[in-house]
Backbone as JSON Lines, residues from 0, in Angstrom:
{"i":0,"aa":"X","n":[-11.85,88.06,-12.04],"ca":[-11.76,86.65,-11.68],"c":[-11.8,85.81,-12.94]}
{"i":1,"aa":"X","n":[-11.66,84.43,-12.97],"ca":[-11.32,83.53,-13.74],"c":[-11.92,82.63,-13.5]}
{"i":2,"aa":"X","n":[-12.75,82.04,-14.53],"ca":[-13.21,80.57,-14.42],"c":[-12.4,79.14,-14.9]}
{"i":3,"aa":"X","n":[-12.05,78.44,-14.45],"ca":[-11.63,77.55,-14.56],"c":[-12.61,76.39,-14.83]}
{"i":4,"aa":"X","n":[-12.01,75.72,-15.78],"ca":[-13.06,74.32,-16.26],"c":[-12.21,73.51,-16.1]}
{"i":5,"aa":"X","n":[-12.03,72.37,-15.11],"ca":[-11.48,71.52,-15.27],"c":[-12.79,69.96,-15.49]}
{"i":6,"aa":"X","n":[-11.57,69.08,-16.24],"ca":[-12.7,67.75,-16.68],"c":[-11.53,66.78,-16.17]}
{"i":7,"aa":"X","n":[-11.9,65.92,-15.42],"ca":[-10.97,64.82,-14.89],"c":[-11.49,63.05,-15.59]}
{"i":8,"aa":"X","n":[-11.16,62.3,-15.22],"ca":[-11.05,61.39,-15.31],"c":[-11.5,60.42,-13.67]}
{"i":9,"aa":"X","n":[-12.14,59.81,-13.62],"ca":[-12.3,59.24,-11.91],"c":[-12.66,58.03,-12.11]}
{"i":10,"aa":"X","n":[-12.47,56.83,-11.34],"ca":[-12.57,55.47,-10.88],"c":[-13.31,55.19,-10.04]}
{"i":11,"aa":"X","n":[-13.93,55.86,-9.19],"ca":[-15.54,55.81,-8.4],"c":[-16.72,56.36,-8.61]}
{"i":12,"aa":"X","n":[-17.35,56.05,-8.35],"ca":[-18.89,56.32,-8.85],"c":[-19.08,57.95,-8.79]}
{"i":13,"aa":"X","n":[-19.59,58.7,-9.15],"ca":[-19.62,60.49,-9.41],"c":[-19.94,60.32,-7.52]}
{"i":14,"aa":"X","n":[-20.86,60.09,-7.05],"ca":[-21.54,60.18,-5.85],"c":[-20.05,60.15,-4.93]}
{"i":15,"aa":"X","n":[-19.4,59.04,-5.19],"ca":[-18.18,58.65,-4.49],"c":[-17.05,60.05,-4.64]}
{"i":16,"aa":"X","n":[-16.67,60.27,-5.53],"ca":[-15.84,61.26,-6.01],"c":[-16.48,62.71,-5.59]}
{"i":17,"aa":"X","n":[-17.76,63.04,-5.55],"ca":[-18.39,64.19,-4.79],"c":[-18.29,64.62,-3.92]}
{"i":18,"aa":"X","n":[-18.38,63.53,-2.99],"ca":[-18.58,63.47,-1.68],"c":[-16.74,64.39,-0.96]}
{"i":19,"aa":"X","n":[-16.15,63.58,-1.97],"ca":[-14.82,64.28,-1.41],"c":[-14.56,65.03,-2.03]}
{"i":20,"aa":"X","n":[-15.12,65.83,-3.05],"ca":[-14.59,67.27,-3.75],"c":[-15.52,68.24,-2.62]}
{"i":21,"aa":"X","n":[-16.31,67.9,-2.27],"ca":[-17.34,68.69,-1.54],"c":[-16.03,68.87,0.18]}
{"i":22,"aa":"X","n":[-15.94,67.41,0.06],"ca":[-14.8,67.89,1.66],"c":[-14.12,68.11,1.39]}
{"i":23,"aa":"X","n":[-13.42,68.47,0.52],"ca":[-11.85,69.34,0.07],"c":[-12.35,70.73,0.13]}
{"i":24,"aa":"X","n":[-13.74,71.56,-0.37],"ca":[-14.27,72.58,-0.65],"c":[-13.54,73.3,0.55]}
{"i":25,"aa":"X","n":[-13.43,73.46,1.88],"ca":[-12.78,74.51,2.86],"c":[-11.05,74.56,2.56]}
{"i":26,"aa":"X","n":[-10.49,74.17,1.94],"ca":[-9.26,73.94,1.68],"c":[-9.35,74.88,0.44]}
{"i":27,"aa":"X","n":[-10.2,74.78,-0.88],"ca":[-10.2,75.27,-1.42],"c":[-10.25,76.74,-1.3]}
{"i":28,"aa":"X","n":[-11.43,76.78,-0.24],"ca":[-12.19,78.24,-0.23],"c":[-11.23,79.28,0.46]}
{"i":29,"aa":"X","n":[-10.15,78.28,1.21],"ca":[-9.32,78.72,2.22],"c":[-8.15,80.03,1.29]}
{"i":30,"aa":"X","n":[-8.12,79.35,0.02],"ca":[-7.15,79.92,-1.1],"c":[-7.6,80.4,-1.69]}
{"i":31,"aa":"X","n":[-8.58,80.87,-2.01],"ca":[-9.34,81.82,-2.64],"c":[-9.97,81.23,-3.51]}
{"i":32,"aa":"X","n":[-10.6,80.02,-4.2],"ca":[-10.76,79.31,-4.51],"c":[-12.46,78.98,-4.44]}
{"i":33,"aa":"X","n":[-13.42,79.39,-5.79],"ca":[-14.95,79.35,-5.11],"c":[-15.65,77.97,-6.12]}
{"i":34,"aa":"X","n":[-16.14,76.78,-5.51],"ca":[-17.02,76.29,-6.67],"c":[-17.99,76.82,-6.88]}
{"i":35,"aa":"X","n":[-18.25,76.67,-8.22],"ca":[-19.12,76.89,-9.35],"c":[-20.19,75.69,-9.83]}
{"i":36,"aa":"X","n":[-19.72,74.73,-10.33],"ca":[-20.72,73.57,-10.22],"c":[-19.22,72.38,-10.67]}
{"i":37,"aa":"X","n":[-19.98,71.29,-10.27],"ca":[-19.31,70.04,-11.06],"c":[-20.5,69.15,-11.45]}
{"i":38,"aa":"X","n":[-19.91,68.16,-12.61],"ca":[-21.26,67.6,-12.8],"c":[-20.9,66.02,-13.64]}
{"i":39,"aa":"X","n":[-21.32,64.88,-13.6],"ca":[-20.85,63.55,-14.2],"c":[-20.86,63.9,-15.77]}
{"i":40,"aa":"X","n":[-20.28,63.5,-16.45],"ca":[-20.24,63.68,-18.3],"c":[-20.75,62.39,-18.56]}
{"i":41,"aa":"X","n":[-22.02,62.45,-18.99],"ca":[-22.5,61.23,-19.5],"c":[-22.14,60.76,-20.37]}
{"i":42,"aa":"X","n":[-22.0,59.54,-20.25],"ca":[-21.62,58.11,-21.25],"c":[-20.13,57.87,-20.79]}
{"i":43,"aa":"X","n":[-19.71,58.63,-19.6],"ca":[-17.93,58.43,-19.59],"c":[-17.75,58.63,-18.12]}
{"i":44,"aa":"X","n":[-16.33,58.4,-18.02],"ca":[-16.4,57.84,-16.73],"c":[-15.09,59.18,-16.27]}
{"i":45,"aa":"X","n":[-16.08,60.45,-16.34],"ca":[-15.61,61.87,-16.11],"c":[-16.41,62.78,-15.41]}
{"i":46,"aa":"X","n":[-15.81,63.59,-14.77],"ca":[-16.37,64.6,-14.08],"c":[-15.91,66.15,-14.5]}
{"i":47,"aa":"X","n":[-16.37,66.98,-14.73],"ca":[-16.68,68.55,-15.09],"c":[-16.92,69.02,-14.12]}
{"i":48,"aa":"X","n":[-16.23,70.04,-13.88],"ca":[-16.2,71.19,-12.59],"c":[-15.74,72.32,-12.66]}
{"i":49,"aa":"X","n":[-16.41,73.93,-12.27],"ca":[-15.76,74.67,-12.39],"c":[-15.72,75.32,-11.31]}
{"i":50,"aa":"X","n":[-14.49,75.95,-11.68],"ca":[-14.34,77.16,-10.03],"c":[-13.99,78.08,-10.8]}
{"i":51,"aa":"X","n":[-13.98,79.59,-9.8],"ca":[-13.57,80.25,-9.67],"c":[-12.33,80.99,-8.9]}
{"i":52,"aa":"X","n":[-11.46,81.7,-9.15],"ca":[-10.55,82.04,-8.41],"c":[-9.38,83.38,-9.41]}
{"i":53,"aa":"X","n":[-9.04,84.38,-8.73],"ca":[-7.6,85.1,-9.07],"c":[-6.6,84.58,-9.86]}
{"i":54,"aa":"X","n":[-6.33,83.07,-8.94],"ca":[-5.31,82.02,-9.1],"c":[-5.42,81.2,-9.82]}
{"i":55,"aa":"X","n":[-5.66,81.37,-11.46],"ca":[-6.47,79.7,-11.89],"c":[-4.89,79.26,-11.62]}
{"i":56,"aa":"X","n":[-3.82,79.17,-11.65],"ca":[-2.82,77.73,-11.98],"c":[-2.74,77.44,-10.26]}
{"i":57,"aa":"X","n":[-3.08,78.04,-9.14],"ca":[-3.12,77.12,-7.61],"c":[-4.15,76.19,-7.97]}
{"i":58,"aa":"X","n":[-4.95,76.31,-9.44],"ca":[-6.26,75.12,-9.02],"c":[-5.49,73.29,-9.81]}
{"i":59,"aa":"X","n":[-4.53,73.33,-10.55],"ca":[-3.38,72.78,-10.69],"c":[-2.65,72.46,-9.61]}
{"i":60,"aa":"X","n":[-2.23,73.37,-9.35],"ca":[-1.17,73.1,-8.12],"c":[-1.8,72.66,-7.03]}
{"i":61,"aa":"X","n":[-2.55,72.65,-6.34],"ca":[-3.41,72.53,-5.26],"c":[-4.07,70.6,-5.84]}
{"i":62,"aa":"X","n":[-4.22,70.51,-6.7],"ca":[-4.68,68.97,-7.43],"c":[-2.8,68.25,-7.47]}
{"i":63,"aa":"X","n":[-1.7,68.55,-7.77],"ca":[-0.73,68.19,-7.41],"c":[-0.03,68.03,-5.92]}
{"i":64,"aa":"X","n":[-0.56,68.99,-5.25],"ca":[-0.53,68.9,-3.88],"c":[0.33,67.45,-2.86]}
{"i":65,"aa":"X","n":[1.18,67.64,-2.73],"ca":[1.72,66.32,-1.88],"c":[0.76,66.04,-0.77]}
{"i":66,"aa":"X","n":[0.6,67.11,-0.06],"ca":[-0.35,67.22,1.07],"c":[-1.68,66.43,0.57]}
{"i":67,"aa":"X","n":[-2.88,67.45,-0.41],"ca":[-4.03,66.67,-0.94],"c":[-3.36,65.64,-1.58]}
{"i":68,"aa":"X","n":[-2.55,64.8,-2.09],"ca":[-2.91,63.88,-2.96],"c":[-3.38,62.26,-1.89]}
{"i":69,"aa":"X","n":[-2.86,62.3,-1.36],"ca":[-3.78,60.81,-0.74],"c":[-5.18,61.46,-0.94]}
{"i":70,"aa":"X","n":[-5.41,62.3,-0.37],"ca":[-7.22,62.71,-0.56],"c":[-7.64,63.15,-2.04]}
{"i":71,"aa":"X","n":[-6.72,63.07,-2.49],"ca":[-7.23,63.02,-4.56],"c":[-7.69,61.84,-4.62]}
{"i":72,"aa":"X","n":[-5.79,60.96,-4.9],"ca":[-6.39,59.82,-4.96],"c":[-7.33,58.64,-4.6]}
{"i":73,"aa":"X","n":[-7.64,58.97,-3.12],"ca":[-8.72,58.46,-2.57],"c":[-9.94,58.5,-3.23]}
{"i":74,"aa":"X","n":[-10.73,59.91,-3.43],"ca":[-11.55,60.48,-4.44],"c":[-11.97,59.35,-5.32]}
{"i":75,"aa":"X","n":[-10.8,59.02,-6.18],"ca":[-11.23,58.2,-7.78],"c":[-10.71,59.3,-9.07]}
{"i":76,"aa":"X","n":[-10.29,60.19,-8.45],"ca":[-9.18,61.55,-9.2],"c":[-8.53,60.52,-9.97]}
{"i":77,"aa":"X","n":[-8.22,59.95,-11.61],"ca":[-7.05,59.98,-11.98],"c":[-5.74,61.11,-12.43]}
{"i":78,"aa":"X","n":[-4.94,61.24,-10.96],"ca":[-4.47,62.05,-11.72],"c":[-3.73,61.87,-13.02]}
{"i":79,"aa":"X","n":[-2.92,63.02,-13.85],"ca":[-3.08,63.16,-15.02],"c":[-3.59,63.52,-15.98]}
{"i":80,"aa":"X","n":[-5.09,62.97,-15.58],"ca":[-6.0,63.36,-16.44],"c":[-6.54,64.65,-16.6]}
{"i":81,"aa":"X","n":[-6.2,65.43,-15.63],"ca":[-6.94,66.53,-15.64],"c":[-6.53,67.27,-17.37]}
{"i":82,"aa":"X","n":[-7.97,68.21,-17.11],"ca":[-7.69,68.79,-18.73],"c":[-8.4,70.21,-18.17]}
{"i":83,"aa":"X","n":[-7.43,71.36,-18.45],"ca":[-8.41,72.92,-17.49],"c":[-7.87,73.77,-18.66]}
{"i":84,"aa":"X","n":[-9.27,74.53,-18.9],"ca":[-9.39,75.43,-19.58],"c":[-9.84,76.79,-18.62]}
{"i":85,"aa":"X","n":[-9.18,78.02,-18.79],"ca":[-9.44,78.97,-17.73],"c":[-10.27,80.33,-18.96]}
{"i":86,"aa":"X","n":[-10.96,80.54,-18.59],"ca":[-11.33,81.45,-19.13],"c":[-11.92,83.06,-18.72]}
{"i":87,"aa":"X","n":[-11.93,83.54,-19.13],"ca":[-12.35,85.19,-18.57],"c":[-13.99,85.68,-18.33]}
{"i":88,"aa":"X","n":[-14.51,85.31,-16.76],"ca":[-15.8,85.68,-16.64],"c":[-16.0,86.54,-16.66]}
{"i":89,"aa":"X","n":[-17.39,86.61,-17.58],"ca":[-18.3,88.04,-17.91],"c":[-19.39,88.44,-17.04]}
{"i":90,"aa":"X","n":[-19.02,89.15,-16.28],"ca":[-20.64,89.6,-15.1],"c":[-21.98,90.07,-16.3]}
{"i":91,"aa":"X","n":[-22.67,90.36,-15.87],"ca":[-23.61,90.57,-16.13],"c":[-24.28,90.04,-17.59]}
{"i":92,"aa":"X","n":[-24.43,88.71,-17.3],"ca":[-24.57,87.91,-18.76],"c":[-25.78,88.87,-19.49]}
{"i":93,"aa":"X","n":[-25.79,88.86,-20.84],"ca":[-25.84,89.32,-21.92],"c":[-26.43,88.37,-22.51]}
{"i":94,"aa":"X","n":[-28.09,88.39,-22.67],"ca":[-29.05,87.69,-23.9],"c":[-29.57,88.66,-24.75]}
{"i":95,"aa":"X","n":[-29.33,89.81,-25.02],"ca":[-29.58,90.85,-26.25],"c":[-28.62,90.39,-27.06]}
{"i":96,"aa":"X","n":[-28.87,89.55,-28.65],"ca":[-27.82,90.04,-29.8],"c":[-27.3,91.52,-29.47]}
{"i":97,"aa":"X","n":[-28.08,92.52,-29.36],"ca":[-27.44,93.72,-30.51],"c":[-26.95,94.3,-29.06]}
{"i":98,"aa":"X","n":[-26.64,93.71,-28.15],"ca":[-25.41,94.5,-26.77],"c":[-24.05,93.49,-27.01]}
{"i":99,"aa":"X","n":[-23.21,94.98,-27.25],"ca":[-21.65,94.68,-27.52],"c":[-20.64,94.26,-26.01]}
{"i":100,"aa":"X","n":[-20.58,93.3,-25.78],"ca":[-19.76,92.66,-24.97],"c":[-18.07,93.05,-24.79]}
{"i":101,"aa":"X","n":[-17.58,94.53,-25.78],"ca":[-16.2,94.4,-25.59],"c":[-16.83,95.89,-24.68]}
């Protein structure tokens, strides 16, 4: 699996914008699609979120969505803004320096 970091940009209050990432969550989960956390970026008027999924580019596509986008934009989503970094999760995190991770 794959973690995905996406950081957006939003126009309503984090609480406001939550509320509807949280009701999009069965749509998500529907696609294989798991949250991880999201969280406000202090001093800015951004939100951080990650999921999980097989599929990181449906988590793109699924934010382009003709279908979701009234319920993006509703949100406080600017789209555009999104910025996703996908990266390769490691099970069994690793706090020993001297254990080799490859």
């Amino acid at each position: 699996m794959a973690l995905v970091f996406g950081r957006i940009r939003i126009t309503q209050p984090f609480a406001h914008w939550h509320q509807a990432f949280v009701a999009h969550g069965p749509a998500r989960r529907a696609h294989g699609i798991e949250d991880v956390l999201c969280a406000p970026v202090i001093g800015s008027q951004e939100v951080i979120y990650v999921v999980r999924t097989d599929n990181p580019r449906l988590v793109h596509d699924m934010s382009w969505s003709e279908l979701a986008r009234p319920h993006i934009e509703a949100s406080g989503h600017v789209l555009g803004s999104e910025v996703y970094t996908v990266c390769e999760e490691i099970t069994g995190f690793v706090t020993d320096e001297t254990q080799d991770l490859t």
